[in-house]
C-alpha positions in Angstrom: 115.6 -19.2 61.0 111.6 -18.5 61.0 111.9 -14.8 62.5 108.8 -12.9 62.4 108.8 -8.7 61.6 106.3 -6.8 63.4 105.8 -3.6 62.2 103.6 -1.0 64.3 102.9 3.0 65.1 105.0 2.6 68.2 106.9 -0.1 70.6 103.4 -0.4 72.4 101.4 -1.3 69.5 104.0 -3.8 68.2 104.7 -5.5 71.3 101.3 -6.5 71.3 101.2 -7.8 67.3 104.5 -10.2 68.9 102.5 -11.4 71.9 99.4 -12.0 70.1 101.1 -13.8 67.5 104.0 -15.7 68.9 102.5 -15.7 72.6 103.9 -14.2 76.1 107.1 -16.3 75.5 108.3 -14.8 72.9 111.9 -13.8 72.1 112.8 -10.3 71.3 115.6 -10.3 68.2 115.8 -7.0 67.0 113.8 -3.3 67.5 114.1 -0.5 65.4 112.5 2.9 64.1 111.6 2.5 60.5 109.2 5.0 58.1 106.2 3.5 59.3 106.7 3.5 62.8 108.8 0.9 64.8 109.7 -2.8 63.7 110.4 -5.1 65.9 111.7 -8.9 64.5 110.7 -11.6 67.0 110.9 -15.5 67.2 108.7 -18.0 69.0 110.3 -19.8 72.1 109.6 -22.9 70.7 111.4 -22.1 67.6 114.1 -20.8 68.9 114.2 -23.9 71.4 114.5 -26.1 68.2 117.0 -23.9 66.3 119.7 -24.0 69.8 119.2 -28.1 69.5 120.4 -27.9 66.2 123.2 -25.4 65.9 124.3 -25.5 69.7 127.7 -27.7 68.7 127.9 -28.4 72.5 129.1 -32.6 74.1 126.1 -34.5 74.3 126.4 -34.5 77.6 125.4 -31.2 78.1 122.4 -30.5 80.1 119.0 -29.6 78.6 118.5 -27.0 81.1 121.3 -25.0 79.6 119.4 -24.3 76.4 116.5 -23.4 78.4 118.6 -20.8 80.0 119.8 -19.4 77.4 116.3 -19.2 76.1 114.7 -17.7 79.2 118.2 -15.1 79.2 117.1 -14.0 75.5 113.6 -14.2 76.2 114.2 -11.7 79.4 116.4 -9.4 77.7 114.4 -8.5 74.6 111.3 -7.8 76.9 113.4 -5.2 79.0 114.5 -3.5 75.4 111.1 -3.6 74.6 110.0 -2.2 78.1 112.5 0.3 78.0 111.4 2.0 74.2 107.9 1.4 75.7 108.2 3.8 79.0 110.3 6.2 76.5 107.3 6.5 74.5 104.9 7.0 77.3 107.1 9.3 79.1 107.5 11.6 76.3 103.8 11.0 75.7 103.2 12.7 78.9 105.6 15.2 78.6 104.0 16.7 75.3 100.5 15.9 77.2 101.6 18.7 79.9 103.1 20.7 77.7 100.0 21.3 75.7 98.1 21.9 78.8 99.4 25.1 79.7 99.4 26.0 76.1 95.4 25.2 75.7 94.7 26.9 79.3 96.6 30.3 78.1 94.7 30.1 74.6 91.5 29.8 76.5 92.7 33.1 79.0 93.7 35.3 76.2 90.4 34.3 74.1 88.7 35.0 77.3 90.8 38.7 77.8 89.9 39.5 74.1 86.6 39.2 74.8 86.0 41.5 78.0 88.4 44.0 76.0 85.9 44.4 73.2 82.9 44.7 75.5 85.1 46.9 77.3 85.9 48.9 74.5 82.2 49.0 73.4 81.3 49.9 76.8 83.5 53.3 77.1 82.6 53.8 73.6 78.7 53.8 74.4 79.2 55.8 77.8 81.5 58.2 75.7 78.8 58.8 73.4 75.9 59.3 75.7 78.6 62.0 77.1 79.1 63.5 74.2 74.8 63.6 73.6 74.7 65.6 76.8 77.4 67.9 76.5 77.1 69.0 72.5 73.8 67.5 71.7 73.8 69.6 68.1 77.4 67.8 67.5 75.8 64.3 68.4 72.6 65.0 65.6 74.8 66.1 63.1 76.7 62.4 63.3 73.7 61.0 63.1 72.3 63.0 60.4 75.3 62.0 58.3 75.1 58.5 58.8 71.5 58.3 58.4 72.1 59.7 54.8 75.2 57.4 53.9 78.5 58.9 55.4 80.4 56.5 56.7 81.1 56.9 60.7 84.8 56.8 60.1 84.1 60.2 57.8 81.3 61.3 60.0 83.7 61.0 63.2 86.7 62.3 61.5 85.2 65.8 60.3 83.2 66.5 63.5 85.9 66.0 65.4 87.1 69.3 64.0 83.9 71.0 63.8 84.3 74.6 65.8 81.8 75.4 68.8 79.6 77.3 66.4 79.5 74.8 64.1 76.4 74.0 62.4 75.0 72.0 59.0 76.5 74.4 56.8 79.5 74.3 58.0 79.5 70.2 57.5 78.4 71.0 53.9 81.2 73.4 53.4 83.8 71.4 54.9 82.5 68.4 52.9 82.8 70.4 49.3 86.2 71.8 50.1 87.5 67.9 50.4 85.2 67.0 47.6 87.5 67.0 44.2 86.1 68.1 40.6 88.1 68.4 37.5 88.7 72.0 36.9 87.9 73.2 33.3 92.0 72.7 31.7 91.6 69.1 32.8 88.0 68.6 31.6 88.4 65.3 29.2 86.2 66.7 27.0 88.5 69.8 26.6 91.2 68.8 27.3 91.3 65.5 24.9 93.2 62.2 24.8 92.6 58.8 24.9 90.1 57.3 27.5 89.2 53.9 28.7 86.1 54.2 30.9 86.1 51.2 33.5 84.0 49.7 36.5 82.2 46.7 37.3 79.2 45.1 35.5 76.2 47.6 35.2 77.4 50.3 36.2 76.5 52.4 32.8 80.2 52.2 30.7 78.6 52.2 27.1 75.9 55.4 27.7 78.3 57.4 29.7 80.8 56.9 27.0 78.5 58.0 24.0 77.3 61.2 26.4 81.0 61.7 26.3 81.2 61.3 22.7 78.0 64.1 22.1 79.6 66.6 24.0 82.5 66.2 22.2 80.9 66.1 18.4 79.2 68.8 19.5 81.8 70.8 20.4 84.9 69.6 17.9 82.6 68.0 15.4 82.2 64.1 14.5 85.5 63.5 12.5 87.7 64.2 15.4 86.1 61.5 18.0 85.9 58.6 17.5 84.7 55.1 19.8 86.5 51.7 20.8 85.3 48.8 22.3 87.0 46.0 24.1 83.8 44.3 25.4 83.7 41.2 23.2 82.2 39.3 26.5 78.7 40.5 26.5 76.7 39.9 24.1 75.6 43.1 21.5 78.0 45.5 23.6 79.8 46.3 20.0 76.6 46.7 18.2 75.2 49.1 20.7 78.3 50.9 20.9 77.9 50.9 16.7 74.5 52.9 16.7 75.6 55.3 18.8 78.8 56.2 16.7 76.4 56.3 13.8 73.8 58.6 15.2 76.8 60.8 16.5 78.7 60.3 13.0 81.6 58.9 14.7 84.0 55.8 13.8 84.0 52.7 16.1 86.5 50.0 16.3 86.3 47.0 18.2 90.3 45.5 19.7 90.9 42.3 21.5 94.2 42.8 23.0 97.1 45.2 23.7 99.0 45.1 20.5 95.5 45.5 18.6 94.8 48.3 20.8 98.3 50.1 20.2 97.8 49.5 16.3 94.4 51.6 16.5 95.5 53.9 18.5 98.2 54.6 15.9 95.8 55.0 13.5 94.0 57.4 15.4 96.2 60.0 16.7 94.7 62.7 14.6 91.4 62.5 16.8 90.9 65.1 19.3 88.9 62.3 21.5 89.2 58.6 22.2 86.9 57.0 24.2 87.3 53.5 24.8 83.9 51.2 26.3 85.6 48.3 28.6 84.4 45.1 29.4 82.2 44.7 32.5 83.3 42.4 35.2 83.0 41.8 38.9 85.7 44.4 40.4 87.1 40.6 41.9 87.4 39.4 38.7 91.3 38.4 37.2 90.4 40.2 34.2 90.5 43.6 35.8 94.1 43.6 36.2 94.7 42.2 33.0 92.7 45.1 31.7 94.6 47.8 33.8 97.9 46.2 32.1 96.8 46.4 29.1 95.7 50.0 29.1 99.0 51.4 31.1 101.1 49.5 28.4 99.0 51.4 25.6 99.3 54.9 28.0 95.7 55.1 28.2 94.2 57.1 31.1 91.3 56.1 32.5 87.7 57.1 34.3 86.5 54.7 36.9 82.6 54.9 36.9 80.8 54.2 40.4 77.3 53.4 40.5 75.7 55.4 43.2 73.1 53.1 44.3 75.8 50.8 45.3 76.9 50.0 49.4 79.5 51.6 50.8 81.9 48.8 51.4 81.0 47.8 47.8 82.0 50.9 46.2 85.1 51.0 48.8 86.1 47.3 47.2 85.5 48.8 43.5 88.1 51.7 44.3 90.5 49.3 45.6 90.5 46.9 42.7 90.6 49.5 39.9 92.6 52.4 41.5 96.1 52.9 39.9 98.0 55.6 38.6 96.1 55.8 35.4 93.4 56.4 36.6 92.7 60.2 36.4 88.9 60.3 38.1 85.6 59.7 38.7 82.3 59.5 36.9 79.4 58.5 39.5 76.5 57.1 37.5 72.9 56.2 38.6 71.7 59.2 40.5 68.3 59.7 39.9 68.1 56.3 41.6 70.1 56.6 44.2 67.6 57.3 47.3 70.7 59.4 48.7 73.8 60.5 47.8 75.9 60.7 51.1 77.6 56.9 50.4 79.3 57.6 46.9 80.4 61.1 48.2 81.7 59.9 51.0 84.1 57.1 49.1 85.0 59.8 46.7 86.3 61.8 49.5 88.4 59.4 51.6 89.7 57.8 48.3 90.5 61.7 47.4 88.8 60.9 43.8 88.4 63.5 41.4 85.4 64.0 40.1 84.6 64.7 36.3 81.2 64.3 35.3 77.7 63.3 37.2 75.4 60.6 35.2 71.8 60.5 36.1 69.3 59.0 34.0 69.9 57.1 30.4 69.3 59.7 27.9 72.3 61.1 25.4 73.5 63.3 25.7 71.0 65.1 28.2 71.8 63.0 31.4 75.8 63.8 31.3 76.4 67.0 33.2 79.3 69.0 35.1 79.6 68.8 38.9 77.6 71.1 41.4 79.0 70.4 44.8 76.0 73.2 45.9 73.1 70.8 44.5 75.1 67.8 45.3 75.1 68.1 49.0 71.6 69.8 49.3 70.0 66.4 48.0 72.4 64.0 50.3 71.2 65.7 53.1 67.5 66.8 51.8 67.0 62.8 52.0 67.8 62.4 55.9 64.5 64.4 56.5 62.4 61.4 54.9 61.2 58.9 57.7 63.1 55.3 56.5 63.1 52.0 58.3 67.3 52.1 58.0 67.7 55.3 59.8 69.4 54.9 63.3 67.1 56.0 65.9 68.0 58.2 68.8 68.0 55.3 71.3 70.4 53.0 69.0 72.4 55.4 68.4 74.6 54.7 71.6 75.1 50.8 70.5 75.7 51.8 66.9 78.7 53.7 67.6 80.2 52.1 70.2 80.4 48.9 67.7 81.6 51.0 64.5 84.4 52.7 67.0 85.6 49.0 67.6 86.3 48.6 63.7 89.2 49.9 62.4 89.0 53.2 60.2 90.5 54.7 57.1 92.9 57.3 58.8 93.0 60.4 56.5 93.4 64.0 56.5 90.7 66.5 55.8 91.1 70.0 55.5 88.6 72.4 57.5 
């Protein structure tokens, strides 16, 4: 029997491979779902005409008309199957059609009700704040005294919130340095002693902070109870520098690769007052960072993250997120004399509720290490709003501003006043 297969997406499709092929007349065998789609196995009239002369065992006598009966019956049956999977098809076509429809038109509404919420939003927020200008004008400069230095709004927001009626600047400065945390003299690392790993990203001044570390302590406990390590064997010379400071401070420097080398110098070493350890520096995205903070919890080394106050806020905000953990004990901002203001790296070290040890601000060892005064601190974040810059907000864009930074989502946190 010379039966064709037809093999399509759907009925539709393949009903039209048959009737191209083997023409309108075409008998209808078989139709069925397969893998690809739907198969349908069909046979020319013709053929099939032939094949029922000779396997019909029927008397000779027997009309010619009945085979072409027969023919027409099969012929007219298949096309109804067919028919019948075809309106299926385009039925539940249609019914998917409407159903997506409504689904598309109520995407489309809720995008739209999004929208006029945010401009809403934005709207109250702006008329909210031109209120607030007119009724507590001192409370409105102080925001935008903060901000124009680097406090974030969510900070800036959060603290005048609370401020009193008679609050003024000082009593910002003094709410801001009774959130701001400093290591008190018992936990000074220098003093105190240990093994630390100072880590942050690329840049950021690991290797001079820690031989400023180092000089305070050889100072103090003398060279043959401090001693250096390095794990940076990714840029290139970061051992060697690290070995001329060790031999201008008299101290021993060792250089480890991974944890078990770590935990067999540090074995070695336990008769030191001070370890410092000089990481490698990487992107605060990078995979190796939490390789790094594994390797240094496994070991039980605490460590100081180092933020480089030049930086962005949402920078330095990313940095604290990606090497916070419970080793780490504090904070070391680096970079200050070339910050323009201080107000940014404050303000993370706040809401993170970082403790500060040291301040780093120039490149000199061991002069440009030295202990944290909250007093000078905040006099030079604010001294630097009173210099005319092209990023400071502007009275009349103030209203804007803040109605679109009240639409972002803050830090929620809980200051003390």
């Amino acid at each position: 029997m010379n039966a064709r297969k037809f093999i399509a997406v759907n009925s539709r499709e393949a009903l039209k491979l048959v009737r191209v092929e083997l023409g309108e007349d075409a008998v209808i065998l078989s139709n069925r779902k397969v893998a690809d789609g739907v198969e349908i196995v069909a046979m020319g009239s013709a053929e099939l005409s032939r094949l029922s002369e000779t396997k019909v065992s029927a008397p000779k006598a027997a009309p010619a008309a009945l085979n072409k009966q027969a023919l027409n019956q099969a012929a007219a049956l298949g096309a109804k199957v067919l028919d019948a999977n075809t309106q299926r098809e385009i039925a539940t076509a249609k019914k998917e059609e409407v159903a997506a429809t409504p689904a598309a038109e109520q995407a489309g509404i809720l995008s739209e009700i999004k929208t006029m919420h945010n401009m809403l939003k934005e709207q109250m927020a702006c008329m909210a704040w031109s209120d607030m200008q007119q009724r507590d004008p001192k409370r409105s400069t102080l925001m935008r005294d903060m901000i124009n230095v680097g406090f974030s709004p969510a900070l800036s927001r959060q603290l005048l919130d609370k401020m009193p009626v008679n609050g003024d600047s000082a009593w910002v400065r003094r709410i801001l340095a009774h959130n701001i945390r400093t290591a008190s003299a018992a936990d000074d690392v220098v003093t105190r002693g240990g093994v630390y790993a100072l880590v942050g990203p690329t840049g950021v001044g690991k290797t001079t902070t820690t031989a400023k570390l180092a000089a305070r302590a050889v100072v103090r406990y003398g060279a043959d109870k401090v001693a250096l390590i390095t794990t940076d064997s990714y840029r290139i010379g970061a051992h060697e520098q690290l070995k001329i400071y060790g031999k201008i401070l008299g101290a021993t420097v060792h250089a480890v690769r991974d944890t078990e080398d770590l935990k067999l110098t540090l074995s070695g070493l336990k008769h030191k007052h001070l370890v410092l350890i000089d990481t490698m520096g990487v992107g605060q995205r990078d995979s190796r960072v939490a390789g790094q903070a594994e390797m240094f919890d496994a070991a039980g080394v605490r460590r100081l993250l180092l933020l480089n106050a030049t930086s962005a806020g949402g920078t330095l905000d990313d940095v604290v997120r990606m090497y916070h953990g419970s080793g780490v004990v504090g904070c070391i901002p680096t970079k200050l004399d070339e910050a323009v203001t201080l107000g940014t790296v404050l303000d993370v070290v706040v809401r993170h509720k970082l403790t500060m040890h040291y301040i780093a601000s120039g490149q000199r060892v061991p002069e440009d290490l030295h202990e944290v005064n909250l007093d000078y601190l905040l006099h030079r974040a604010f001294k630097a709003g009173a210099k005319p810059t092209a990023f400071a907000m502007q009275e009349l864009e103030f209203p804007a501003f803040m109605a679109g930074s009240g639409a972002a989502p803050m830090m929620r946190a809980e200051y003390a006043a």
